[in-house]
C-alpha positions as CSV (number, residue, x, y, z in Angstrom):
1,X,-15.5,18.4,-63.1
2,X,-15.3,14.6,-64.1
3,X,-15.3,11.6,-61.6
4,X,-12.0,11.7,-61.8
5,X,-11.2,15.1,-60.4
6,X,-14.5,14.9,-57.7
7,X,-14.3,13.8,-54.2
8,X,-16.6,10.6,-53.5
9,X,-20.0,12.6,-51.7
10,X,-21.3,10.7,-48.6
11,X,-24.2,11.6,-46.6
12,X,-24.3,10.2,-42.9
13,X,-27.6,9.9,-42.0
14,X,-28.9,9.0,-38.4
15,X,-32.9,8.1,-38.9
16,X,-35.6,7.8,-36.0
17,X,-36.1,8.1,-32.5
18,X,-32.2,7.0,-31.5
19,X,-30.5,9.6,-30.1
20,X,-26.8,8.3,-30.1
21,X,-25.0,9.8,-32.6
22,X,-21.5,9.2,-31.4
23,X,-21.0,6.7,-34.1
24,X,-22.1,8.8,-36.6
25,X,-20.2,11.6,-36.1
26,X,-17.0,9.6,-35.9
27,X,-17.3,7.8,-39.1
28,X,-18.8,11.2,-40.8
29,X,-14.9,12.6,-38.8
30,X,-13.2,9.7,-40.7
31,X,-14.6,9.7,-43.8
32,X,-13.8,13.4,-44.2
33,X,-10.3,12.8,-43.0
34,X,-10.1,10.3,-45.4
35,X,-10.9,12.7,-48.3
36,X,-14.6,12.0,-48.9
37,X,-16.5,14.9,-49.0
38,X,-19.6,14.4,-46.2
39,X,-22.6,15.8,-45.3
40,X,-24.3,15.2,-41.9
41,X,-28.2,15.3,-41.4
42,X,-28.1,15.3,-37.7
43,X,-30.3,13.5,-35.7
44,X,-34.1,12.4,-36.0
45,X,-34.4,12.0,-40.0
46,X,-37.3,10.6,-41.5
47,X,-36.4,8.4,-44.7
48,X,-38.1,10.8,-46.7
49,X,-35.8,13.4,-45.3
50,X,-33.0,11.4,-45.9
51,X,-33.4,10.6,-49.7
52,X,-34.5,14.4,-50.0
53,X,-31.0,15.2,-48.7
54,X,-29.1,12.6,-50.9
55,X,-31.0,13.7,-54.2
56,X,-30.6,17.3,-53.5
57,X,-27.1,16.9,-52.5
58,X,-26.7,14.7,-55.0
59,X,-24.4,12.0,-53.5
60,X,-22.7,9.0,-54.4
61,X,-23.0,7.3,-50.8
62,X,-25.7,7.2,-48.3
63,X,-24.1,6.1,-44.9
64,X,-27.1,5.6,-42.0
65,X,-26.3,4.7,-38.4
66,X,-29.2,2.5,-36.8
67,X,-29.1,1.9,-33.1
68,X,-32.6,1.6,-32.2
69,X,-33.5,-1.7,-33.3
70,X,-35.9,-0.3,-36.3
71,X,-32.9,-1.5,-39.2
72,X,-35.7,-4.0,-41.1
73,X,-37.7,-0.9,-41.0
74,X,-35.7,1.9,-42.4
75,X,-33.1,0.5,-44.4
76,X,-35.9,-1.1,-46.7
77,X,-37.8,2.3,-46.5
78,X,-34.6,4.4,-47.6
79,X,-33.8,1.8,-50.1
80,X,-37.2,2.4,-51.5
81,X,-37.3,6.0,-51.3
82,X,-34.1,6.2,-53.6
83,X,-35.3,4.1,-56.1
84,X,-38.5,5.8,-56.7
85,X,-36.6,9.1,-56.9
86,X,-34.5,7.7,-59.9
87,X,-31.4,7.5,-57.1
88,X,-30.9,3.7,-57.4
89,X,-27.5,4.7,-58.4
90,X,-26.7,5.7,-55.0
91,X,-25.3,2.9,-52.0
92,X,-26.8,3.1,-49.4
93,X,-24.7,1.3,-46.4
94,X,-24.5,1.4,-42.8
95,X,-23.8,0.0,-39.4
96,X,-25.3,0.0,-36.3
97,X,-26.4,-3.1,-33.6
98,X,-27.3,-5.6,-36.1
99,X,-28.1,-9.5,-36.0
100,X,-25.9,-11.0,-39.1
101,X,-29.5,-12.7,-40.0
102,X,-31.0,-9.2,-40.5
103,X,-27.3,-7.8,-42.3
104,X,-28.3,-10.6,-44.7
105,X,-31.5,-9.8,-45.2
106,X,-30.8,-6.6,-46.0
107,X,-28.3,-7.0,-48.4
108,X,-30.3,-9.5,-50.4
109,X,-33.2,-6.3,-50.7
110,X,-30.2,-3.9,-52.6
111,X,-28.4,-2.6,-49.1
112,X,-24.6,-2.6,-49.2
113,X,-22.2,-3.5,-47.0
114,X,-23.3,-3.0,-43.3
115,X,-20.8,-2.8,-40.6
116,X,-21.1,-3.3,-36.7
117,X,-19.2,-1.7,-33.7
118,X,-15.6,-1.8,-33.2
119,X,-15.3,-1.9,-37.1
120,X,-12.4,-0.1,-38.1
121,X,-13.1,2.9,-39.7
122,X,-11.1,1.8,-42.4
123,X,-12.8,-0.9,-43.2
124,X,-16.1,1.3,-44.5
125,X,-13.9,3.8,-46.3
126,X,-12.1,1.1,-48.4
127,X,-15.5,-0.5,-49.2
128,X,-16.7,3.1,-50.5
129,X,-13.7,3.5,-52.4
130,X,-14.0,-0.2,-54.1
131,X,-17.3,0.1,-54.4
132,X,-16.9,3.6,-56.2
133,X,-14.1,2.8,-58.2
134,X,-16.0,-0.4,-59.5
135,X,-19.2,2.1,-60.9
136,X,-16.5,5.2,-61.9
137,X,-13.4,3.5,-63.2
138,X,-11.1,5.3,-60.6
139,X,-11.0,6.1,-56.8
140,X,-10.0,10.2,-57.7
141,X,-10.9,12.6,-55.0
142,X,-10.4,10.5,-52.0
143,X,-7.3,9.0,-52.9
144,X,-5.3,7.9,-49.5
145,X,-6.4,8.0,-46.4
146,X,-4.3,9.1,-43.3
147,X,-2.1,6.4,-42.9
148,X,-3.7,5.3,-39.6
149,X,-7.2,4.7,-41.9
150,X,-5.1,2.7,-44.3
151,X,-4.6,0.3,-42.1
152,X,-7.9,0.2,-40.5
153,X,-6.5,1.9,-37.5
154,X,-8.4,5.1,-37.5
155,X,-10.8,6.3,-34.5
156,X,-12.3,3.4,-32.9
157,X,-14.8,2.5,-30.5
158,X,-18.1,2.4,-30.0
159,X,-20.1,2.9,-33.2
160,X,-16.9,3.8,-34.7
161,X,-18.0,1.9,-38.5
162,X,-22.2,3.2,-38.0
């Protein structure tokens, strides 16, 4: 099967101690809705566990949810993790409680787009899609979302972008 004819692979990842996954599992809800094919690791991952996951599932998209205040921490980790696993062709993006300092930072060490709460759902999926598109030449596989995720009005609330 060719890029073209493959749904966009995201893995939703929720690393550490944090417990709240309600975020997590609403964007992993929307993403899926929106065609993307998604795998969820659940709770408590370890970076390492994380970039075994990705590599082994052999996604496109990485997708963590950080609430606990330990973003500089594992962002950077994951970041490294993939690269050393010859994965550097893989985004890794995000959301969570963020300071926009810290959203720069990361960025500026190879992290994508991160998004905080009350983001419309929509808003991540079109920035997989772009980003996607711009590395595979086409957005095949995920190609509309429901129209509520079109317009960035797909489940919202807390978390709802993480």
């Amino acid at each position: 099967m060719n890029d073209g004819e493959r749904k966009i692979r995201v893995l939703v990842a929720k690393p550490g101690l944090d417990g709240h996954d309600r975020g997590a599992k609403v964007i992993a809800s929307s993403f899926r809705d929106a065609g993307f094919e998604v795998i969820y690791t659940g709770l408590h991952q370890t970076p390492e566990m994380i970039v075994a996951a990705a590599v082994q599932e052999d996604v496109d998209v990485v997708a963590m949810s950080v609430l606990s205040g330990a973003h500089m921490t594992l962002f950077p980790r994951v970041k490294t993790l993939l690269d050393e696993a010859g994965a550097e062709d893989i985004l890794l993006t995000g959301g969570g409680i963020i300071p926009e300092e810290d959203v720069r930072a990361l960025e500026e060490q190879g992290t994508g787009r991160l998004f905080g709460p009350g983001t419309p759902t929509g808003d991540a999926i079109a920035y997989i899609r772009e980003w996607f598109a711009a590395g595979h030449g086409d957005t095949s596989g995920a190609e509309s979302a429901a129209v509520g995720d079109a317009r960035g009005e797909g489940p919202q609330g807390e978390g709802a972008a993480r």
